[in-house]
Structure formats: structure tokens, C-alpha cells
N, C-alpha and C positions, 0 to 999 in steps of 0.2 A: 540520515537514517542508516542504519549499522544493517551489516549484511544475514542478521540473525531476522530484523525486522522484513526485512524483503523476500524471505524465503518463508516466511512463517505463514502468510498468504495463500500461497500455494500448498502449503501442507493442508491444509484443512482443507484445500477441494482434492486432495489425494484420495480419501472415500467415495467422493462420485463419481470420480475420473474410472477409480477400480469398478464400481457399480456398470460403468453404462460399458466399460466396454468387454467383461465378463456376461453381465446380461445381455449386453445390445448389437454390441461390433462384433465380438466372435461366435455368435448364432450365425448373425447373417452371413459373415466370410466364412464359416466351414459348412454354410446350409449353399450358398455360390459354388464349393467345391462340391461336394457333392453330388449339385445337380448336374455336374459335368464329369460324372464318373457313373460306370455302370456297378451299381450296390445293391444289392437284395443280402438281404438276411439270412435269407434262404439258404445262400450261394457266395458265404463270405471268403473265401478262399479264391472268385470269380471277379473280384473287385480292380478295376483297371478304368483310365481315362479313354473317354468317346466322344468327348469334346459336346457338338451340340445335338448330339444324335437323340436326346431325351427330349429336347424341347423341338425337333424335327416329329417325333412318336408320337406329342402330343396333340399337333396340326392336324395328327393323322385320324386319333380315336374320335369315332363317331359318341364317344361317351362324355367327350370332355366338349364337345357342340354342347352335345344335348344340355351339360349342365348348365352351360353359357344358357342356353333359351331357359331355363326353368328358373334359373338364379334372375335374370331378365325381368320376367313375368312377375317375379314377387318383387322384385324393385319398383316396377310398375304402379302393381297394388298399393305397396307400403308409402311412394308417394301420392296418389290421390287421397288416400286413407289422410295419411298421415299431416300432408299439409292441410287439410281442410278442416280438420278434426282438432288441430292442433292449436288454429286458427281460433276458432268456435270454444275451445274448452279454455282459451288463456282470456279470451271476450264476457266470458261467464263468473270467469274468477277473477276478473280487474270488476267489478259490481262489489259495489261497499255494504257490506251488510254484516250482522252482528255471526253469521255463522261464514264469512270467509275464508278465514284461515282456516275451522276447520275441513273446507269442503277442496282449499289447496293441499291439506295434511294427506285427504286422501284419495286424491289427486295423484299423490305422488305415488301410491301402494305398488302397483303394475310395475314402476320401474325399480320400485327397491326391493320387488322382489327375485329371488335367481330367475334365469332362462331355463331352468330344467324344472324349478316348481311351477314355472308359470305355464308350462309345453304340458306339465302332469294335470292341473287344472283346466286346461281343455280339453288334453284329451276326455276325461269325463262328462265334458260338454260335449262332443261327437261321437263318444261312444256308439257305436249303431245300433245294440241290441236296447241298451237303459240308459245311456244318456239322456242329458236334460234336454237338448235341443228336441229329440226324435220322442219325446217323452210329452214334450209342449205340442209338437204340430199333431200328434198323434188324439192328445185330448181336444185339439181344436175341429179336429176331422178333417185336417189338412190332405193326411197320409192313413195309408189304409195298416202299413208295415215299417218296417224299420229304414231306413236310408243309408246306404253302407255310404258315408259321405269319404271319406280318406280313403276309398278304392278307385275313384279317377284322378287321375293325373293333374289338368287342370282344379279341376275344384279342389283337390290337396295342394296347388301352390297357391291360390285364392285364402285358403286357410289358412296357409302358414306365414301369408300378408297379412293376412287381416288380427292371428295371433302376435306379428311381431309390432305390427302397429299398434297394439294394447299396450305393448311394455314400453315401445320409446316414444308415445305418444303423449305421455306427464313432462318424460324432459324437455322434450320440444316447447308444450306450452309453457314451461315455467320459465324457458327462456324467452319465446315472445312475451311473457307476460313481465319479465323484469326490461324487457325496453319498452312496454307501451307506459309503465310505470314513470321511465326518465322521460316519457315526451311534455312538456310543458303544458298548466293545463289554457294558459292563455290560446294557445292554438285553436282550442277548439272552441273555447269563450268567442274567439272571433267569429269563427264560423257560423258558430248560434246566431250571432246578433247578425248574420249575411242570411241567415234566413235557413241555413243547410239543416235539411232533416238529419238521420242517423245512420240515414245508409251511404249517402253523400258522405258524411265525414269519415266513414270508413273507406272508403273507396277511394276518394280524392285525397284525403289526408292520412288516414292512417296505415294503410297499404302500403301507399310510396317511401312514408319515411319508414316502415319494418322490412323494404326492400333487402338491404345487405343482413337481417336477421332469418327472412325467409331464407335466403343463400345458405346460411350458416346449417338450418333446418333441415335444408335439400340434401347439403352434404352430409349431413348428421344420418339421415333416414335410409341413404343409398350406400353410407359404409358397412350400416348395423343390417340392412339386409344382403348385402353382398358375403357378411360374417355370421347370418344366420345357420346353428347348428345344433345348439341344444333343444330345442324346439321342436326339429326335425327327429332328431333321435328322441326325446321322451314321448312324440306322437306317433312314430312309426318305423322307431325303430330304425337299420339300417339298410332298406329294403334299396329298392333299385328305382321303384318307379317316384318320378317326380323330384329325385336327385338335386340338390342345391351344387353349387361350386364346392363350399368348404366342408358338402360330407364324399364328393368324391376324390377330394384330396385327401379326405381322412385316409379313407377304405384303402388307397390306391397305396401311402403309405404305409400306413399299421396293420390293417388286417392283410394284406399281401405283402407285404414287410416291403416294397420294392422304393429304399432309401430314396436312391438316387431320381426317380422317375418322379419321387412326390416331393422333391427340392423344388425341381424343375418347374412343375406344377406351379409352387409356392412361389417362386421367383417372377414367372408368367401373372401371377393373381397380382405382384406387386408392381410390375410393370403396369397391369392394368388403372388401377390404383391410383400410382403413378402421372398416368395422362387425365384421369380425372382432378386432381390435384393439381396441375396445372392450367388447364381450362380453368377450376376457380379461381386462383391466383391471377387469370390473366383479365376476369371478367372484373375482379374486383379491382384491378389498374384498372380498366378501363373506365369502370364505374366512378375511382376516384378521379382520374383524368378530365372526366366532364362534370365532377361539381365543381373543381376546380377552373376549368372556364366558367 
């Protein structure tokens, strides 16, 4: 092989190589520095290292707790929502029937369509004064008056669970539903003829083997709500109350320009991150460790 062939290899990952670490590597190394330098916008003439005093400031704000409990709360939501629902709407759409595909087609609408159209479309479902919801209980004589439902706290993080659960609640089932698709259908042939009803073979049989799918699910559900944002801001805006993680990292950087403090921030949210990603990685050794005994 001539040294023209050996190097021609490598040229052609020359483009990705530039890709990732223009987009990927040198975000993160000068989003690292950064977080360890005091930067405001504000105050660019004031820009000097402080080592880890940014991410000492943030132990400190009682604002960056709070968004921890409220980003929490919709984790919460999103997975009860989200894995039961997920569960139930891929069991619905594995049934053979001459309208199936179309009823996965639109199945799928919620998630293809954006976070900000979908955050607009609700909002007109809570609307307090005419929206639909307050519109419905109002003709049923539920309620006497309007429900300002997005002016408490909890029940606005209930909401923006139970909205985010609408959009990634199609991908979730269509991914249980492309493994319940590969499970053999001898399996459950056996089971018939052992006598098992239908709830039996979901429980004893089909649960267990969509184990490491549910995982895949859980992780799915707790990233896209820990990254909820567009949602929050086409419902209500950039208010204060009820605050997710990734809109007080917005505010903290952009609208207060304070660079360096919402590195910090972002560096903090990927450590977090971080130790959930290894918890699954370590559950899924373990998991494989004992089918393997």
C-alpha cells in the first residue's frame, strides 16, 4: 500500500474531525473557562480569573435550589405521565387493524411538532379567561368563573409535565413499540396454550423483556425534562414563579448578561447529568452481568 493510500483515509474524516471540534470541543473548553473567570457584559473591561468562586455563588442562591425543586417536580410528573402512557399508547398501536399506521402516523404529530408550537397550543388550552379547558368545565357547571390555572406554582409545574409529556410521549411509544414488535411471537403462543390471560402475559412476560427499553425511556424522559424551556417560555413567558433549571440559566446568562456565572451554571447542570449517566451505565453492567449468569 503506497503512502498516498494510507493518508487518503484520514483525509476524508478531516471534515468531521473540524465539525466536532469547532462545534463540540471548543464550546465546551472556552464555556470551562469562562465559568472560571468573572464576565459580565455589562462590565467587559472587569473580566479577570476567580477560579471557583462562580460555582461557590451558586451553592449560595436560594434561586438556583429553588429551580433544582421545580425542574424535580416536572421530572416527577413527566415520568409517571410519561412511562405509563407510553406503555398503554405503544399496547394500542402493536393491535393489527386496517387503520394502524394511520393511528401511529398520528401518534407521532406532538413530537414532530416544535417545543414552542406546542407550549402555543396549550397555552390556549389554559388560557384563564377563554380557553378550552375553563370553557369545558365552565359549560359543565364544574366552575362558576375562570381558573387562573398558570398563576400557582405547583399546578404551573404539573402543567408543564403533563405538556411535556404530550411531545415526548409518541417517541417513547414508538420506541417500545419497535421492541415489543422484535419480541418472538412464539412467546406468547406458549403462554396461551399455559392458560395465561392478557394481563399475565404482560406483566410476567412482556414487562420483563422491555426492561432495558423502559431504562432507555426513563433516561429519555428525565433528559427532555431537565432541558425543558420552550414550553415554559411560550406559556408564561420569563416570569420567576415556578422557574425550571434551563430558564434560570437562560435569564442568569442573557438577560443579565453575567457570562461567566451562567458557564458555571451550565457546567454544574452537566455534571449533573453526568452522575445520571453513569448510574445508567452502571445499572445496565449490572443488568447485563446477571443475564449472563
Amino acid at each position: 500500500m503506497s503512502r498516498k493510500d494510507k493518508i487518503f483515509p484520514y483525509i476524508l474524516v478531516l471534515p468531521g474531525i473540524f465539525i466536532v471540534i469547532t462545534a463540540i470541543l471548543y464550546p465546551i473548553l472556552l464555556t470551562l473557562i469562562y465559568s472560571l473567570q468573572f464576565y459580565k457584559l455589562t462590565k467587559p473591561y472587569d473580566k479577570k480569573i476567580i477560579g471557583l468562586q462562580n460555582y461557590i455563588e451558586i451553592f449560595k442562591d436560594l434561586d438556583f435550589y429553588s429551580s433544582l425543586i421545580n425542574t424535580s417536580i416536572i421530572v416527577v410528573v413527566v415520568l409517571i405521565i410519561g412511562v405509563i402512557f407510553s406503555f398503554i399508547v405503544a399496547l394500542i398501536l402493536n393491535r393489527e387493524g386496517k387503520i394502524s399506521n394511520f393511528l401511529t402516523a398520528i401518534a407521532i404529530i406532538p413530537w414532530a411538532l416544535p417545543p414552542v408550537v406546542n407550549g402555543v397550543i396549550w397555552k390556549f388550552m389554559f388560557y384563564p379567561e377563554f380557553g378550552l379547558i375553563n370553557k369545558v368545565l365552565y359549560y359543565l357547571g364544574v366552575v362558576d368563573g375562570a381558573i387562573l390555572w398558570l398563576n400557582n406554582r405547583y399546578i404551573s409545574l404539573i402543567i408543564f409535565g403533563i405538556i411535556l409529556s404530550w411531545r415526548v410521549i409518541p417517541f417513547c411509544s414508538i420506541l417500545i413499540l419497535a421492541n415489543i414488535k422484535a419480541i418472538p411471537d412464539d412467546i406468547f403462543e406458549a403462554a396461551e396454550v399455559d392458560g395465561a390471560s392478557t394481563f399475565s402475559k404482560i406483566k410476567d412476560i412482556l414487562i420483563p423483556i422491555l426492561k432495558p427499553t423502559f431504562l432507555i425511556v426513563i433516561i429519555n424522559l428525565i433528559l427532555a425534562s431537565i432541558n425543558i424551556f420552550d414550553e415554559v417560555v411560550a406559556l408564561v413567558g420569563f416570569r420567576k414563579l415556578g422557574e425550571p433549571f434551563m430558564l434560570y440559566n437562560y435569564k442568569q446568562t442573557f438577560s443579565f448578561l453575567n457570562i461567566g456565572y451562567g458557564s458555571a451554571i451550565s457546567y454544574t447542570l452537566t455534571l449533573i447529568l453526568g452522575v445520571i449517566g453513569l448510574i445508567y451505565i452502571k445499572f445496565l453492567k449490572r443488568e447485563k452481568n446477571d443475564e449472563e449468569r
